[in-house]
N, CA, C and O atoms as a Tripos MOL2 file, in Angstrom:
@<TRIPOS>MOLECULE
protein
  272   271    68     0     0
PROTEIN
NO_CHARGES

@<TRIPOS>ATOM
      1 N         -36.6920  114.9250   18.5570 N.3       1 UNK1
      2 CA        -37.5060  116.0020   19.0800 C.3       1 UNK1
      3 C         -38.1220  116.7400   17.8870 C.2       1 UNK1
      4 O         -37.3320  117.0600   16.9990 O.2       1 UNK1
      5 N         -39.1890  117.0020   17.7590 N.am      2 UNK2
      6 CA        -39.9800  117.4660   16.8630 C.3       2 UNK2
      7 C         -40.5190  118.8400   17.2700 C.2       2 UNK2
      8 O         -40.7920  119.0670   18.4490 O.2       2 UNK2
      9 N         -40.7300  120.0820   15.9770 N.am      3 UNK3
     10 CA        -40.4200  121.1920   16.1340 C.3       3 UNK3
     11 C         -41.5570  122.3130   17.4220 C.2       3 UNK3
     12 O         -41.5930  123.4980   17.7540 O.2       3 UNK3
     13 N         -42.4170  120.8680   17.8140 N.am      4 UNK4
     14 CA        -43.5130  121.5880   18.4590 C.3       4 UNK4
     15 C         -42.7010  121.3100   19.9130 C.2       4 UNK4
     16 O         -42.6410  122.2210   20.7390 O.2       4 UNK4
     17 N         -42.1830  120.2170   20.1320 N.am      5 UNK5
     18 CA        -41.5620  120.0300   21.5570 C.3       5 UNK5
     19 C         -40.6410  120.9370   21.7480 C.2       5 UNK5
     20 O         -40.7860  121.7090   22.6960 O.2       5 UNK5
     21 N         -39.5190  121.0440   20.9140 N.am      6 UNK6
     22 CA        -38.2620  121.8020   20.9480 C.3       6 UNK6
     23 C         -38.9190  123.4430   21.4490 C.2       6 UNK6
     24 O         -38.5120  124.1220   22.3910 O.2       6 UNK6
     25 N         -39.8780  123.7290   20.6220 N.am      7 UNK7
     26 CA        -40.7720  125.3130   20.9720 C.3       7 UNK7
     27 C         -41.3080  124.9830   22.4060 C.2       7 UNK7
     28 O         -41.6180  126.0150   23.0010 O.2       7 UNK7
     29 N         -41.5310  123.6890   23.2220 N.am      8 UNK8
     30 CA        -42.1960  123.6180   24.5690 C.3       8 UNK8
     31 C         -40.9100  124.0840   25.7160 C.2       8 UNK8
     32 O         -40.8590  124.7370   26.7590 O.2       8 UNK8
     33 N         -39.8030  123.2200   24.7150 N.am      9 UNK9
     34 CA        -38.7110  123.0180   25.9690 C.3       9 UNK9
     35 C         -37.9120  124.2680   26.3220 C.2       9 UNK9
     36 O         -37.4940  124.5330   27.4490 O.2       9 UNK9
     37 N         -37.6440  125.4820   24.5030 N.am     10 UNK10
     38 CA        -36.6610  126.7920   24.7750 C.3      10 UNK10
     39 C         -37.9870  127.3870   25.6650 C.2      10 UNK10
     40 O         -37.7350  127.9730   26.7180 O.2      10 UNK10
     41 N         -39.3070  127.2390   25.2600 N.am     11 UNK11
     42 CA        -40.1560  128.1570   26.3370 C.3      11 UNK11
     43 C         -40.0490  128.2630   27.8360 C.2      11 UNK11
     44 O         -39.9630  129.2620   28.5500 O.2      11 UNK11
     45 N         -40.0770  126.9000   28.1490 N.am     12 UNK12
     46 CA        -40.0370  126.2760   29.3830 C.3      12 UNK12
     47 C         -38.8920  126.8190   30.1920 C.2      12 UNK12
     48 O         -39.1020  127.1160   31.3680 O.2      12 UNK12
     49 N         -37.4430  127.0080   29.5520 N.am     13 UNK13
     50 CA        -36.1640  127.0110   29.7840 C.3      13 UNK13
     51 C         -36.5150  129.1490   30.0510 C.2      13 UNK13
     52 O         -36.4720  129.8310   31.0750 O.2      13 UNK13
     53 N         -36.6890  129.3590   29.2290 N.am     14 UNK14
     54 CA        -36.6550  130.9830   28.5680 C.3      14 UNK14
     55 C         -37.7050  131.5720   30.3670 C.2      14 UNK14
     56 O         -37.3290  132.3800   31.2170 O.2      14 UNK14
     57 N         -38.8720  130.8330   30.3260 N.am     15 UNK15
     58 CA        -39.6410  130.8040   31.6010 C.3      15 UNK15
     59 C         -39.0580  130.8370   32.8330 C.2      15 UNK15
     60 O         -39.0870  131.7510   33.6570 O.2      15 UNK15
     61 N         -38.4000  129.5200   32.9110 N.am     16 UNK16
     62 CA        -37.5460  129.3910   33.9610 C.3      16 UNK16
     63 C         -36.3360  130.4760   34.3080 C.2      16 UNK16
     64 O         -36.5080  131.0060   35.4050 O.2      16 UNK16
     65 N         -35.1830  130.9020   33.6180 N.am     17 UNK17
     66 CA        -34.5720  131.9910   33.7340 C.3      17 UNK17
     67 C         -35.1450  133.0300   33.8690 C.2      17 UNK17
     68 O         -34.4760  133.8500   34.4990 O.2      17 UNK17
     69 N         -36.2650  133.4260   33.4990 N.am     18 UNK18
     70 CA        -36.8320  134.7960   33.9410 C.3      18 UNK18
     71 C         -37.4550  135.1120   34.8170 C.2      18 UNK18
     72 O         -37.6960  136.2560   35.2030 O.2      18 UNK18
     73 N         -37.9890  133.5410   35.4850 N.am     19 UNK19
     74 CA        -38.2720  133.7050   37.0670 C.3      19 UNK19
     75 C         -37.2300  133.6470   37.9060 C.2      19 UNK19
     76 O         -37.3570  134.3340   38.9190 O.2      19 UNK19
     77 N         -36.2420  133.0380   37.7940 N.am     20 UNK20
     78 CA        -34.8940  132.4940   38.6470 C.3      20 UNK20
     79 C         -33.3210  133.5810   37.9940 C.2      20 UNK20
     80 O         -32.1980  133.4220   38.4730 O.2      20 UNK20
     81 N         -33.5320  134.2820   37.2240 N.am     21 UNK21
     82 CA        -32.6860  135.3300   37.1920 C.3      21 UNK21
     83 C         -32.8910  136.6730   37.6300 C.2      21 UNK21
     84 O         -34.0280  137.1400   37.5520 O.2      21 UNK21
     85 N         -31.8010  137.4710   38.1530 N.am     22 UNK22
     86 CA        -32.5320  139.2060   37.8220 C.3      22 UNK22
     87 C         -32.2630  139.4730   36.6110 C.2      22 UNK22
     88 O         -31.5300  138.9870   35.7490 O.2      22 UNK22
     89 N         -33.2070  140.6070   36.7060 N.am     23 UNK23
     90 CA        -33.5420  141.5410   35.8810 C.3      23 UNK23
     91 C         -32.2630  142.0110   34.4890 C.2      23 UNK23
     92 O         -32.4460  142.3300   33.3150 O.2      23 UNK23
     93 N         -31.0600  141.8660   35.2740 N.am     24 UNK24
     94 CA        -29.5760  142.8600   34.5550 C.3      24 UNK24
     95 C         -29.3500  141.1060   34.4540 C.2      24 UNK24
     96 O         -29.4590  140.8920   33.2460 O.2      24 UNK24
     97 N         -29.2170  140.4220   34.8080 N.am     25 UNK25
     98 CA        -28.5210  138.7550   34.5580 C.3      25 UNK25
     99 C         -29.1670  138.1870   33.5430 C.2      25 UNK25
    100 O         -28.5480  137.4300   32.7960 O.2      25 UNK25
    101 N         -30.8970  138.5300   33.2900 N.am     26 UNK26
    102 CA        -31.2560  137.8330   31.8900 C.3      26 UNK26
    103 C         -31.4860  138.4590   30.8890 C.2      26 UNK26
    104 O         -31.9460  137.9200   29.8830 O.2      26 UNK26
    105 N         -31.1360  140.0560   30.9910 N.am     27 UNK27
    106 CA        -31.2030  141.1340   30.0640 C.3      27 UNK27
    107 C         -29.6310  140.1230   29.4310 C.2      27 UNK27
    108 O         -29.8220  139.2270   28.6080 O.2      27 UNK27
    109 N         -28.4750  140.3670   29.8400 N.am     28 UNK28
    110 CA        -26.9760  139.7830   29.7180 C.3      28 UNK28
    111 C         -27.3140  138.9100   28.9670 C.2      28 UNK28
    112 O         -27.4400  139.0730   27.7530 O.2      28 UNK28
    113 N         -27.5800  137.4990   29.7740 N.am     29 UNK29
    114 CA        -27.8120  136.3140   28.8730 C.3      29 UNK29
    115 C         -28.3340  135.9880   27.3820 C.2      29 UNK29
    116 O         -27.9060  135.2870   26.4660 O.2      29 UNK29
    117 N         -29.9280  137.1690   27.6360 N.am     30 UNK30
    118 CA        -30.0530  137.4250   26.3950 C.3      30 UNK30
    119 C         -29.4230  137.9400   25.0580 C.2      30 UNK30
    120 O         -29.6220  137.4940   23.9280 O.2      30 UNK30
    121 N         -28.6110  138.9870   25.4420 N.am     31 UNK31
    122 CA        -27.4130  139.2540   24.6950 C.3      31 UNK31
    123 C         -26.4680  138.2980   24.3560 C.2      31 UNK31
    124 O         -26.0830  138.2730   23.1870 O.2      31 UNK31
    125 N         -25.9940  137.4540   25.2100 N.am     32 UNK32
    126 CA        -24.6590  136.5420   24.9790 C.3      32 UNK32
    127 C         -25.5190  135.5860   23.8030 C.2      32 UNK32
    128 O         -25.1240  135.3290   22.6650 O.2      32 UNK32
    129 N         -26.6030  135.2180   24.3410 N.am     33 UNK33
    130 CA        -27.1650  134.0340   23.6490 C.3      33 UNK33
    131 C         -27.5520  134.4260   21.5640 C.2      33 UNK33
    132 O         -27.4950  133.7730   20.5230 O.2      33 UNK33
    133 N         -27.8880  135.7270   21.9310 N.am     34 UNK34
    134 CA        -28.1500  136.5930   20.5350 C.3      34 UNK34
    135 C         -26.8350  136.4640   19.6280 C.2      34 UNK34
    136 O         -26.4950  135.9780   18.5490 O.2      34 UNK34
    137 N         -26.4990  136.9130   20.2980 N.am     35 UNK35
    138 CA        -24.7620  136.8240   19.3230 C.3      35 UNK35
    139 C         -24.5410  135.8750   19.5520 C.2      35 UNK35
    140 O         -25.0870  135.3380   18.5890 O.2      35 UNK35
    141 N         -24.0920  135.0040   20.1660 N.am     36 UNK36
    142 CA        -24.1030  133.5610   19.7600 C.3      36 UNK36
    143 C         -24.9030  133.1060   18.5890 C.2      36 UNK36
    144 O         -24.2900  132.8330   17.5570 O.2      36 UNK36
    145 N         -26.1240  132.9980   18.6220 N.am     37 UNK37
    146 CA        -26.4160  132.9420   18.0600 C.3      37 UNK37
    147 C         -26.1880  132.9110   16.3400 C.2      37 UNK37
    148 O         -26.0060  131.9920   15.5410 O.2      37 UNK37
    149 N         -26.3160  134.6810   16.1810 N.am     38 UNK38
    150 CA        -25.6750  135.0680   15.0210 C.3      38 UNK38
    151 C         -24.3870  134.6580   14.4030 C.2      38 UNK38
    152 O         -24.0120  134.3130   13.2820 O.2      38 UNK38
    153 N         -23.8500  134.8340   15.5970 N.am     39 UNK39
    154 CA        -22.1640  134.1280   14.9260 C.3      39 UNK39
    155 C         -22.5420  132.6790   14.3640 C.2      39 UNK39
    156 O         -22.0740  132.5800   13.2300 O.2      39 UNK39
    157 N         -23.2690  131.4370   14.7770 N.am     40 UNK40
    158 CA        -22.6880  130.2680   14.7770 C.3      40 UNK40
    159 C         -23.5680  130.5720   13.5060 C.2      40 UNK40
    160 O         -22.8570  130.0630   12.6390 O.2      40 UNK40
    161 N         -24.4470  130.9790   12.9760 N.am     41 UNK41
    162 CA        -25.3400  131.4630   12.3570 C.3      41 UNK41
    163 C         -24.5450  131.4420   10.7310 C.2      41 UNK41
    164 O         -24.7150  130.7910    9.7000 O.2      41 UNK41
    165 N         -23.4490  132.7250   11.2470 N.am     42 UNK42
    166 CA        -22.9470  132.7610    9.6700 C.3      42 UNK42
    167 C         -21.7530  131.7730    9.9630 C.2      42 UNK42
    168 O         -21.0620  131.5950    8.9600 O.2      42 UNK42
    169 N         -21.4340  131.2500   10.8160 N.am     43 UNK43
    170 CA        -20.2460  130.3180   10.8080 C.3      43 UNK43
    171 C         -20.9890  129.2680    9.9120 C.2      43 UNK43
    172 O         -20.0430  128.5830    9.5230 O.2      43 UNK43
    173 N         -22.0100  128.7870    9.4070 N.am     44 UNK44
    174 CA        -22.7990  127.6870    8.9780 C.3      44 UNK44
    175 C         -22.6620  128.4070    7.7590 C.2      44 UNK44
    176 O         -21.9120  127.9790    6.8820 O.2      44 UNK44
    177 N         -23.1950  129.2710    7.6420 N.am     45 UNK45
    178 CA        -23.3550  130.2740    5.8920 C.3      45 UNK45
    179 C         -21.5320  130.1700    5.0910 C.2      45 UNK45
    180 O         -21.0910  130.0480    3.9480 O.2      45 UNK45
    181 N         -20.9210  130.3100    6.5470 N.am     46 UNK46
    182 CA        -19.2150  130.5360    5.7830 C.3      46 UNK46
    183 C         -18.9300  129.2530    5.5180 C.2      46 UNK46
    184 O         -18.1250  129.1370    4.5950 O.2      46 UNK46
    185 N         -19.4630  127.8050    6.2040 N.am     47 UNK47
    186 CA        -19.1640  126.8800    5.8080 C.3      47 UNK47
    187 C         -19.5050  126.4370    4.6750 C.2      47 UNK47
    188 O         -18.6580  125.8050    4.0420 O.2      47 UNK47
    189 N         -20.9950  126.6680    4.0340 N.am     48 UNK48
    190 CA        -21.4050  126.0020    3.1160 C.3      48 UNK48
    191 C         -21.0530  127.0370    2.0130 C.2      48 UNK48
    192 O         -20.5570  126.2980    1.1630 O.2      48 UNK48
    193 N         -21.0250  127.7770    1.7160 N.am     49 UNK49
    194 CA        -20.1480  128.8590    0.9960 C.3      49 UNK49
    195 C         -19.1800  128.0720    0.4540 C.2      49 UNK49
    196 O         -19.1720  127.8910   -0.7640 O.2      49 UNK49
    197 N         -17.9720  127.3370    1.4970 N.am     50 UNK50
    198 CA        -17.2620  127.1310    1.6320 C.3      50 UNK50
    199 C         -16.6650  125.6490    0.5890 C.2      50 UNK50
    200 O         -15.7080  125.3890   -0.1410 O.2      50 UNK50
    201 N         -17.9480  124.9540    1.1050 N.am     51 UNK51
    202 CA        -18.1800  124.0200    0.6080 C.3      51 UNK51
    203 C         -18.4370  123.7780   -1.1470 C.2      51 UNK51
    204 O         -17.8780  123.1220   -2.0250 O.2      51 UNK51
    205 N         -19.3280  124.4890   -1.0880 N.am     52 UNK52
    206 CA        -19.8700  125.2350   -2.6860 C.3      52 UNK52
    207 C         -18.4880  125.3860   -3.5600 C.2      52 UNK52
    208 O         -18.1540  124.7360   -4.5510 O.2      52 UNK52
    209 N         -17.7960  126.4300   -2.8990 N.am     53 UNK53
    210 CA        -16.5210  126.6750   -3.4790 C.3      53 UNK53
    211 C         -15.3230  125.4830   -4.0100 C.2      53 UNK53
    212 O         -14.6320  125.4170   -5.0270 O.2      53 UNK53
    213 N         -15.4360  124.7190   -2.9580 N.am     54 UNK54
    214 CA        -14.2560  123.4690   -2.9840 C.3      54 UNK54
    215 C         -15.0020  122.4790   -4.0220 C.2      54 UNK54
    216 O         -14.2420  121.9620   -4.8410 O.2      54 UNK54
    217 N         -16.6310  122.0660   -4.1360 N.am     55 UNK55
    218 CA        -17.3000  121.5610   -5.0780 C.3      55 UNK55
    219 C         -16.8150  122.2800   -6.6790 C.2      55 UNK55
    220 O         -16.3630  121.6400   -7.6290 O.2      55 UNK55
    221 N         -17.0110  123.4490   -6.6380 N.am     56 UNK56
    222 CA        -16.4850  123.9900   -7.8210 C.3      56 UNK56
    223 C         -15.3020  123.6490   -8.4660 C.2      56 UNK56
    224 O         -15.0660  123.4040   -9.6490 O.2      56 UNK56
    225 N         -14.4310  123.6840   -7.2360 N.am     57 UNK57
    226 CA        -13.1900  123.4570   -7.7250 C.3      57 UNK57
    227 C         -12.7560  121.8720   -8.1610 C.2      57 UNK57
    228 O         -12.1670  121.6310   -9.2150 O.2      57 UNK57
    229 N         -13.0130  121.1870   -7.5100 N.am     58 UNK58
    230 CA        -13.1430  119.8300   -7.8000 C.3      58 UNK58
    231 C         -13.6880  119.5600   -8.9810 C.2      58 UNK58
    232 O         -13.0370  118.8490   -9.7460 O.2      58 UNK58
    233 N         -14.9040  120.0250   -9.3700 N.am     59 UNK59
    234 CA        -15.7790  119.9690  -10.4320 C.3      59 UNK59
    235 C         -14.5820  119.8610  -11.9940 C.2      59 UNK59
    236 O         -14.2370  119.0470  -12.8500 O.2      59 UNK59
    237 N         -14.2730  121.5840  -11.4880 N.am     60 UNK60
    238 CA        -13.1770  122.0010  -12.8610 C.3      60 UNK60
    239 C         -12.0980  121.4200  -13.0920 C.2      60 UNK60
    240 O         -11.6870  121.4970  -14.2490 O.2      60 UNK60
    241 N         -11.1780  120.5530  -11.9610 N.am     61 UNK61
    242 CA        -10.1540  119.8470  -12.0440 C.3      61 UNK61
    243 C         -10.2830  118.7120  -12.7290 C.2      61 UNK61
    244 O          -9.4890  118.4190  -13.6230 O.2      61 UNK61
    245 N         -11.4980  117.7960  -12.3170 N.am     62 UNK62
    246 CA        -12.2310  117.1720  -12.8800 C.3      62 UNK62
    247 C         -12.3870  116.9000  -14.5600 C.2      62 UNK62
    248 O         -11.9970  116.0070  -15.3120 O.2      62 UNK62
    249 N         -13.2470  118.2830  -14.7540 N.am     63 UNK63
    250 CA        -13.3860  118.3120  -15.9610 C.3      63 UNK63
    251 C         -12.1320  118.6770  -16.7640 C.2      63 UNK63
    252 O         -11.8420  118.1860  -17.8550 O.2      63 UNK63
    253 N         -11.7210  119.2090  -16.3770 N.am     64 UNK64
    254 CA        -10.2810  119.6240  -16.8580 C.3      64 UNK64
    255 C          -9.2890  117.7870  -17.3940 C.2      64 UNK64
    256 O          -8.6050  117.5210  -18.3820 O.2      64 UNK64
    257 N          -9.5730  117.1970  -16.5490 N.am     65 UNK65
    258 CA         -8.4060  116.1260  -16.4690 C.3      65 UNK65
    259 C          -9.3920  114.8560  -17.5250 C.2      65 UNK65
    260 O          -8.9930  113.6920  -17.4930 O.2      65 UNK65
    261 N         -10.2250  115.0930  -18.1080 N.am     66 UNK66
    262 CA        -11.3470  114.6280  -18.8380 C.3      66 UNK66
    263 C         -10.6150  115.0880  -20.0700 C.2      66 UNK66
    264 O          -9.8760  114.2810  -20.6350 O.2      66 UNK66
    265 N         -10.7570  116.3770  -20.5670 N.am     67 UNK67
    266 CA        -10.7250  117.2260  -21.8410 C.3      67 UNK67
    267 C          -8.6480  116.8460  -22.1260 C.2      67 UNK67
    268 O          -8.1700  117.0670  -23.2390 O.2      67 UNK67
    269 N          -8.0280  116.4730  -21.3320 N.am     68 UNK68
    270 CA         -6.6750  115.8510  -21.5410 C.3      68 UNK68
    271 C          -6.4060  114.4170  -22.0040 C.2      68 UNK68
    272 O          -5.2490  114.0190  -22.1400 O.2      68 UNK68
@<TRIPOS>BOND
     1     1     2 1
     2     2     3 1
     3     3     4 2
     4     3     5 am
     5     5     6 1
     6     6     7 1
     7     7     8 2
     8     7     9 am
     9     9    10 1
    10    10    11 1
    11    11    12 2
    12    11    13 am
    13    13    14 1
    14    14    15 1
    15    15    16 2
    16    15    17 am
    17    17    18 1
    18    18    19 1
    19    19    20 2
    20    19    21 am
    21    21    22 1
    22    22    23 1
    23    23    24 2
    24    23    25 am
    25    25    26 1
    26    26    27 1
    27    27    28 2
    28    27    29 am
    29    29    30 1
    30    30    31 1
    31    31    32 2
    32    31    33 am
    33    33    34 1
    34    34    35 1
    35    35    36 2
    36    35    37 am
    37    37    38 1
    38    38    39 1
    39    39    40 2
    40    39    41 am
    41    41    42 1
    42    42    43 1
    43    43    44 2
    44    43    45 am
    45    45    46 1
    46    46    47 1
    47    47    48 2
    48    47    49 am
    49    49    50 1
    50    50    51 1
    51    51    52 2
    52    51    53 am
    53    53    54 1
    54    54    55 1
    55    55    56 2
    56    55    57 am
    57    57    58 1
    58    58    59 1
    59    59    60 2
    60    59    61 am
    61    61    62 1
    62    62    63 1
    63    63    64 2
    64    63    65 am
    65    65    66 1
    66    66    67 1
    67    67    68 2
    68    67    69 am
    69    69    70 1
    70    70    71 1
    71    71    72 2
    72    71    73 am
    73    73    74 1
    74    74    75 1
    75    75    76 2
    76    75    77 am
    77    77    78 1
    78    78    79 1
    79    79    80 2
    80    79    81 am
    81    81    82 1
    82    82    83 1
    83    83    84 2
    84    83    85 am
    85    85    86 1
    86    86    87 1
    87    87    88 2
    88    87    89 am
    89    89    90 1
    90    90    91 1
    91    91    92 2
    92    91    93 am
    93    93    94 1
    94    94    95 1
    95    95    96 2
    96    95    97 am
    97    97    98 1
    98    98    99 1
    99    99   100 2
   100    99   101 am
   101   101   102 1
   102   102   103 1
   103   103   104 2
   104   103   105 am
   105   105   106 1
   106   106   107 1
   107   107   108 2
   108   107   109 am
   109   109   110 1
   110   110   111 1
   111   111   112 2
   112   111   113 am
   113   113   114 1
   114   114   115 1
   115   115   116 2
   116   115   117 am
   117   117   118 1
   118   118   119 1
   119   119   120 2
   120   119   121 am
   121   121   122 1
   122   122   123 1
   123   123   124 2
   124   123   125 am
   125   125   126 1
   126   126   127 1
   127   127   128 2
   128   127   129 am
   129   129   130 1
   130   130   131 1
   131   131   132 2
   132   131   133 am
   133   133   134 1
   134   134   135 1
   135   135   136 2
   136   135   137 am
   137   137   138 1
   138   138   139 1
   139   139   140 2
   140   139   141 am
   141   141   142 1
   142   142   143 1
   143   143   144 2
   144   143   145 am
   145   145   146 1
   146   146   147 1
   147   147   148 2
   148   147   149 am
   149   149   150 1
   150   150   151 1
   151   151   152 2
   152   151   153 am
   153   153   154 1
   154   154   155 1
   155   155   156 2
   156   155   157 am
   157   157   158 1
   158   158   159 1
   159   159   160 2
   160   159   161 am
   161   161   162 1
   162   162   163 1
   163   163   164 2
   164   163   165 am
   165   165   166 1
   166   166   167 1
   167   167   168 2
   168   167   169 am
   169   169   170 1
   170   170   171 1
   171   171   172 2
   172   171   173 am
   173   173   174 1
   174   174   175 1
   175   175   176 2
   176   175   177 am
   177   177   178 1
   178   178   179 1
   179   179   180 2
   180   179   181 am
   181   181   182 1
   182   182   183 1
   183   183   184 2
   184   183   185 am
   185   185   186 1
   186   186   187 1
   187   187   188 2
   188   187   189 am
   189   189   190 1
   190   190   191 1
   191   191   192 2
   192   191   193 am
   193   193   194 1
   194   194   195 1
   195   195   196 2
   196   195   197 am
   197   197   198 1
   198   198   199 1
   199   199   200 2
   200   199   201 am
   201   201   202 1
   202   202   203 1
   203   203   204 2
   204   203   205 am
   205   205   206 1
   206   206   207 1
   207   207   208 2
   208   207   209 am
   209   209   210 1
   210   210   211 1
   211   211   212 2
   212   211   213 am
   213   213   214 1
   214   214   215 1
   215   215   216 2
   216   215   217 am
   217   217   218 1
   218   218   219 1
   219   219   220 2
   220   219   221 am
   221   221   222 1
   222   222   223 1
   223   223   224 2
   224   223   225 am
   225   225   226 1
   226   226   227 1
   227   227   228 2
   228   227   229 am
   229   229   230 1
   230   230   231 1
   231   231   232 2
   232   231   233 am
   233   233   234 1
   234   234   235 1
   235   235   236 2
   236   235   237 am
   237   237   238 1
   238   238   239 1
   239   239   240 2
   240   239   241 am
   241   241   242 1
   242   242   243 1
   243   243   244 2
   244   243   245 am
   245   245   246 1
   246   246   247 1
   247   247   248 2
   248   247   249 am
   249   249   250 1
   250   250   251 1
   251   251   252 2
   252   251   253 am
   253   253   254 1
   254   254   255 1
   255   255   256 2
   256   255   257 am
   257   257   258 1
   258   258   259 1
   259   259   260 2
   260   259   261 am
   261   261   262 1
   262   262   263 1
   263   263   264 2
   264   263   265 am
   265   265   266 1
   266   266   267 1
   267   267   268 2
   268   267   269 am
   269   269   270 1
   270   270   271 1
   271   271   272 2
@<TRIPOS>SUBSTRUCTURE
     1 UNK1         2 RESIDUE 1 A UNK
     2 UNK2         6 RESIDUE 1 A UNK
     3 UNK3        10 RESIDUE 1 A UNK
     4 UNK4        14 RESIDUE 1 A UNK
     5 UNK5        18 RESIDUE 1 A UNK
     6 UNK6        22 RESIDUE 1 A UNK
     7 UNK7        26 RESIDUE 1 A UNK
     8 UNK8        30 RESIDUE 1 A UNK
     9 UNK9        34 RESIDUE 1 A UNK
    10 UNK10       38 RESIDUE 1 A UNK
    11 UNK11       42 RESIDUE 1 A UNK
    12 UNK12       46 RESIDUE 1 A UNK
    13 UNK13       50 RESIDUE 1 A UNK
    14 UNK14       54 RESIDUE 1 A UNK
    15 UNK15       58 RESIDUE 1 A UNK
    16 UNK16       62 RESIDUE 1 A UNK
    17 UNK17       66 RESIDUE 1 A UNK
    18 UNK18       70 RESIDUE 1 A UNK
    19 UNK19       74 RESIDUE 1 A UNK
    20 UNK20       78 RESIDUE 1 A UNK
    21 UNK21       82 RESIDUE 1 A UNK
    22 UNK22       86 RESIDUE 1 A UNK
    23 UNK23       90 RESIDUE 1 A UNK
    24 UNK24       94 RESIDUE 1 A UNK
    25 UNK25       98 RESIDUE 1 A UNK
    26 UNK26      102 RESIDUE 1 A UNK
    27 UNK27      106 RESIDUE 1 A UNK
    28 UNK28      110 RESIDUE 1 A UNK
    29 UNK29      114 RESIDUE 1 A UNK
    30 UNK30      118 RESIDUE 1 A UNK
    31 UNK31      122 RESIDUE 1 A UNK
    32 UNK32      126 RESIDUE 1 A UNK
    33 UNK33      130 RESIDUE 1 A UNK
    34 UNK34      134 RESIDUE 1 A UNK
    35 UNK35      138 RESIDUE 1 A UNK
    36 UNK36      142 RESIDUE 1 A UNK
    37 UNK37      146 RESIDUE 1 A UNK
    38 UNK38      150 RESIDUE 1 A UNK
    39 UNK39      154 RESIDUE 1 A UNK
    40 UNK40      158 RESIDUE 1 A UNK
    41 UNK41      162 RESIDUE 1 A UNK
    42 UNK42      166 RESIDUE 1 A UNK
    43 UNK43      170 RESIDUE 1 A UNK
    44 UNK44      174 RESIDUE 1 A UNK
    45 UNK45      178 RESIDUE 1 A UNK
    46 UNK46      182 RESIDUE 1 A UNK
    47 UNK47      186 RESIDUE 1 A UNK
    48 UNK48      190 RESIDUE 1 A UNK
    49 UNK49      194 RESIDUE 1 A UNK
    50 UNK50      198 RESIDUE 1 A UNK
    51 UNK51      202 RESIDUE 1 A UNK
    52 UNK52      206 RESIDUE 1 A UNK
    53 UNK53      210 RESIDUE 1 A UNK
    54 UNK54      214 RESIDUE 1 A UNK
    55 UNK55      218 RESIDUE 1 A UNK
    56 UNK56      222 RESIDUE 1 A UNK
    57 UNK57      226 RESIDUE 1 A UNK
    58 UNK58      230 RESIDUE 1 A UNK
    59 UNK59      234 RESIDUE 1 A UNK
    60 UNK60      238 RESIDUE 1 A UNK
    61 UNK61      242 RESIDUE 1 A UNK
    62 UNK62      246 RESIDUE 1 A UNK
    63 UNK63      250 RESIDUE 1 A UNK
    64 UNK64      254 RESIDUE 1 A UNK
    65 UNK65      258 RESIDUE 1 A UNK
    66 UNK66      262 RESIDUE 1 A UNK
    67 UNK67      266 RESIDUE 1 A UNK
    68 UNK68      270 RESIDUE 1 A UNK
């Protein structure tokens, strides 16, 4: 799926709930979906962080077991 379809399909979807929800049900959704959002958001940032970190460390053990 390419980035112009993916923009057809959340439209399409985003469309659809706002005809077929009330008013207080897609105000909600919108919220749940926001923070969702955000969270999985930095859950990705804490991973590669994460990642970065364990690269480092590997790196220095590494080099470390070189210089012995």
């Amino acid at each position: 799926m390419n980035p112009y379809e993916m923009n057809a399909a959340i439209a399409a979807i985003t469309n659809w709930l706002y005809a077929n929800l009330s008013k207080k049900d897609f105000f909600f959704l919108s919220v749940v979906l926001s923070e969702m959002s955000k969270s999985m958001f930095s859950m990705e940032i804490l991973r590669g962080i994460c990642r970065i970190e364990e690269h480092a460390e590997e790196h220095k053990e590494h080099t470390e077991e070189k210089k012995s």
